[in-house]
N, C-alpha and C positions, 0 to 999 in steps of 0.2 A: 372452463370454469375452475375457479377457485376452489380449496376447500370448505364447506359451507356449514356453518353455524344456525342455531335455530329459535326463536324465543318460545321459553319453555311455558309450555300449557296448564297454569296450575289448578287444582281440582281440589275443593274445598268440600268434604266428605265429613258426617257424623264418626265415622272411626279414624278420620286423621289426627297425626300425630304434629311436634312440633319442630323435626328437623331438617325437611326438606329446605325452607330457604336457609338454615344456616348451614347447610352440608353445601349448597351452590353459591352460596355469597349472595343472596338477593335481599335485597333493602325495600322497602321494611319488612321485617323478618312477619311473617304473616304464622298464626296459628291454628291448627286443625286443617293443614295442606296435607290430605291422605295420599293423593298423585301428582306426579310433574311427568306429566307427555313430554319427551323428550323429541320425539323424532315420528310422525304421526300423517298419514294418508288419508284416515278414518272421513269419511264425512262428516261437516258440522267440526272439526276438530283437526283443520288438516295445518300443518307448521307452517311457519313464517319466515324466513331468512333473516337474520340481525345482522350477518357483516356482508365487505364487499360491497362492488358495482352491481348487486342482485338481491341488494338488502331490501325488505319490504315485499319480496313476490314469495306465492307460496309455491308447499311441493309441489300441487296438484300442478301451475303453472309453469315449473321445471321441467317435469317431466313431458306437458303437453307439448314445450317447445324443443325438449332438448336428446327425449326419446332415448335411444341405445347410448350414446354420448356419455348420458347420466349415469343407468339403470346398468348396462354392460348389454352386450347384441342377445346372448340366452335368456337372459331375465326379462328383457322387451318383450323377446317371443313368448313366451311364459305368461306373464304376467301384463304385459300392453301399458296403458297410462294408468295402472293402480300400483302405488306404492303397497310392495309384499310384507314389510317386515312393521310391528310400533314397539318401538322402547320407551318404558318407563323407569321412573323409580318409585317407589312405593315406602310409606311409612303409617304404618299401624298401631295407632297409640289402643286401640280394639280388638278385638277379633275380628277379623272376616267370615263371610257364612261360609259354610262347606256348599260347595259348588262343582259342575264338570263345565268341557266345553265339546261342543259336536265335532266329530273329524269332514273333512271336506265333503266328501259323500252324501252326512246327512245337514251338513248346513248347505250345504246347493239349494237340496231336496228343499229345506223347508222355510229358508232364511235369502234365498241368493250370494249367502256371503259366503268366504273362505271361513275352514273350521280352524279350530284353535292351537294349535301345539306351542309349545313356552318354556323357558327356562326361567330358573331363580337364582340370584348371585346375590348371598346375605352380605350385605356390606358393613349392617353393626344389627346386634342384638343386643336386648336388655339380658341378665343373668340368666332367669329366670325363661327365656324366647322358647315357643315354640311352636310347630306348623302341622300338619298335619298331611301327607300324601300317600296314596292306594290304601288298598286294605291289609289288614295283618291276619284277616281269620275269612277263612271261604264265603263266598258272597253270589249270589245268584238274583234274577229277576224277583221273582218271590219274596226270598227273603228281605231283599231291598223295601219293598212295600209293609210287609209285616214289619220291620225294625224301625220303620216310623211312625205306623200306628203305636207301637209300644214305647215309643221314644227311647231305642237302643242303638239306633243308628249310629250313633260314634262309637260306640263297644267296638265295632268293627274298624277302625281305622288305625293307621298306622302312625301312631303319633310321636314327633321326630325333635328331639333338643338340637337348637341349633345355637351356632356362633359365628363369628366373622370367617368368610371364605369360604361356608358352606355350600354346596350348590345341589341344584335339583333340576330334573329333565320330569317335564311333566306330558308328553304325547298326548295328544288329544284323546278324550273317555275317561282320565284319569281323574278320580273326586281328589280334592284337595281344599288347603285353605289357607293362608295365610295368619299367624296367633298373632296375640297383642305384643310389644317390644321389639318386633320386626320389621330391620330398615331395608329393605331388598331390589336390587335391579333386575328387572324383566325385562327379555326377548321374547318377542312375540310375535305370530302369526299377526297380519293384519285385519283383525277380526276384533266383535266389542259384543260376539255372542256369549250369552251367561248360562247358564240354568244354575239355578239358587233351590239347594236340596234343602239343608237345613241350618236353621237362626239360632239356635239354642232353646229357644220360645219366648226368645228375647218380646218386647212390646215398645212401640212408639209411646212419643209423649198421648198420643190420645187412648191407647191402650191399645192398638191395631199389630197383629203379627204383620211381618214382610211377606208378599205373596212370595211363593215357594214355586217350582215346576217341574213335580213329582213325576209326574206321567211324558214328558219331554224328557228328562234326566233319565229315565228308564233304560230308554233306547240307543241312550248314548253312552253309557258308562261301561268300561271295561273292567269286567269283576274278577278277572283273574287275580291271584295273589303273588305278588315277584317277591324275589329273595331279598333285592336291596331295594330303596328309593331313593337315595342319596348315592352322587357322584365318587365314587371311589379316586383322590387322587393326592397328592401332598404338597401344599402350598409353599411357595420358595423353594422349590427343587430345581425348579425348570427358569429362563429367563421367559421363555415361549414355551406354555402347554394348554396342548388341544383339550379343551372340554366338552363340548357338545361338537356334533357332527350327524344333521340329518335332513333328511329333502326338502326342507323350511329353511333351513341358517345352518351356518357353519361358525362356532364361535370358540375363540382361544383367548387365555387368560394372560397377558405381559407385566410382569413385573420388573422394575429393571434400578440401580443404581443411578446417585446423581453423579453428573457426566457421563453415562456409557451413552453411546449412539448405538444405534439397532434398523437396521433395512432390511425392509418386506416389500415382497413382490406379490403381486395379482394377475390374475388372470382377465382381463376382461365383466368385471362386477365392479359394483359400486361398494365402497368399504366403509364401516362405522367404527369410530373409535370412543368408547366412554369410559371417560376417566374418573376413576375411583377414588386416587391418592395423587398426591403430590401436582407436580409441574412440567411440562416438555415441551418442546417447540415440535412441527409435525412440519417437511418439508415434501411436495411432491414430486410428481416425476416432470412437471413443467416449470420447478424451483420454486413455485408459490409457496412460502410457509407463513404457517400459522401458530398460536400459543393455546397449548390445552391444558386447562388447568382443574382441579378436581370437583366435579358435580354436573362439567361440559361433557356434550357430545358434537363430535363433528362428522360429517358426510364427506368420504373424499370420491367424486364423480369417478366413471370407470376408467374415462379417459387419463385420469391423472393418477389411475390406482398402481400401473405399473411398475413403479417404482417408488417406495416411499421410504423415508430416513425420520427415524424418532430420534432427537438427540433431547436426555432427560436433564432437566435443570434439578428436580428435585430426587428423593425417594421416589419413586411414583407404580403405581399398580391402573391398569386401564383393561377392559374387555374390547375384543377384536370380532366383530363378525359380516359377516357378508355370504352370499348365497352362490353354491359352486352350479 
């Protein structure tokens, strides 16, 4: 298999904003696109292939036919014919509600799905951006319930100015949200469990709050207070620097000059590359290459992971991740 491309899923949301199709080059530039599924297993929402002899079949069809080949032989065993990981992009001309997601445990338990772990890679902020992730002041079951009868539940949180290259590891339990002016790439657990703690007391056009899920959120939230929430690391240092690293994905940031070429090696997984900036060609270990240009994501199968050559036509910044 080639490296494989995907038509991107777009998701017409009341908090979308307006730069999803102009940050991917899609015509007509369409308005109020909050998400574009890039890369997606989800039921009801599974990818497409756009290029190549395999253009038109989806994941779910991939992998039913192509099993370890695709996926890498551990991740098969693992995980079988469900795609592990969904990448998006996200733009929020809104806010988001403050929300958690279950870790595996209790989405089994209560859901059958995988629970949520995720990352966020701010790719543009407005000035003014900002998110919110854990708590900044001690937090308990109890109190959780009292601070939304009194409506003081965001007193407690950790509210975080962001800008471009920021990133956040959010483990599953962790409340969080996404603020308005925030354009951001997520890595994700392949999961679409929500619990929606709290809306502001925002109201629809008919005056109806968003139902909330207090009593599910309870059990799932990790109320410890951490030191940081944000990735400690310095962008343009590195050509290759690890960012996240944990039992869901493994994901490292590339930034690299135009003309340098760069080879990476795999183990056996299937590799995603999403690019952020610029332009490069992507060549594999069976010489098949491909053009990846910024707002794309491409899937390079396990078989062909072992050996890869980026050679950058432009500036270019991309996320790498794949599951060890």
């Amino acid at each position: 298999m080639t490296p494989l491309k995907f038509e991107p899923i777009l998701k017409p949301i009341l908090w979308g904003g307006e730069d999803i199709c102009a940050f991917k080059n899609i015509e007509p530039q369409l308005s109020g696109i909050g998400e574009s599924w890039e890369l997606s297993g989800v039921p009801g929402d599974v990818s497409v292939v756009s290029n190549g002899e395999l253009k038109g079949k989806s994941l779910t069809e991939l992998i039913e036919t192509y099993g370890a080949h695709l996926l890498g032989q551990p991740v098969f065993e693992r995980f079988g014919t469900t795609f592990p990981l969904l990448i998006k992009f996200i733009d929020a001309k809104q806010a988001l509600s403050i929300q958690v997601h279950p870790n595996d445990e209790l989405a089994k338990k209560r859901h059958n799905s995988f629970g949520k772990t995720e990352m966020w890679y701010v790719v543009k902020a407005a000035e003014d951006a900002s998110l919110y992730s854990g708590f900044r002041e001690e937090m308990d079951a109890e109190k959780y319930v009292q601070s939304l009868e009194d409506d003081t539940f965001i007193n407690y949180l950790q509210k975080q100015d962001v800008k471009p290259g920021d990133v956040f590891f959010l483990p599953a339990g962790r409340v969080h949200a996404i603020g308005a002016g925030c354009f951001i790439a997520e890595i994700q657990q392949a999961s679409n469990i929500t619990y929606r703690i709290y809306d502001y007391n925002r109201k629809d056009a008919n005056g109806n709050s968003r139902e909330l899920h207090t009593e599910l959120a309870k059990d799932a939230i990790d109320y410890k207070v951490y030191p940081d929430y944000k990735l400690d690391y310095q962008p343009g240092t590195k050509e290759v620097q690890g960012l996240v690293e944990c039992p869901y994905f493994t994901t490292n940031l590339i930034e690299s000059k135009k003309g340098n070429s760069r080879h990476l090696a795999h183990k056996d997984t299937f590799v995603i590359y999403i690019c952020l900036q610029g332009k490069l060609k992507l060549t594999d270990f069976n010489n098949h290459t491909i053009e990846l240009k910024q707002g794309e994501t491409v899937l390079v199968p396990a078989d062909n992971s072992l050996s890869i050559n980026l050679l950058f036509e432009e500036d270019s910044k991309l996320l790498e991740t794949y599951i060890e």
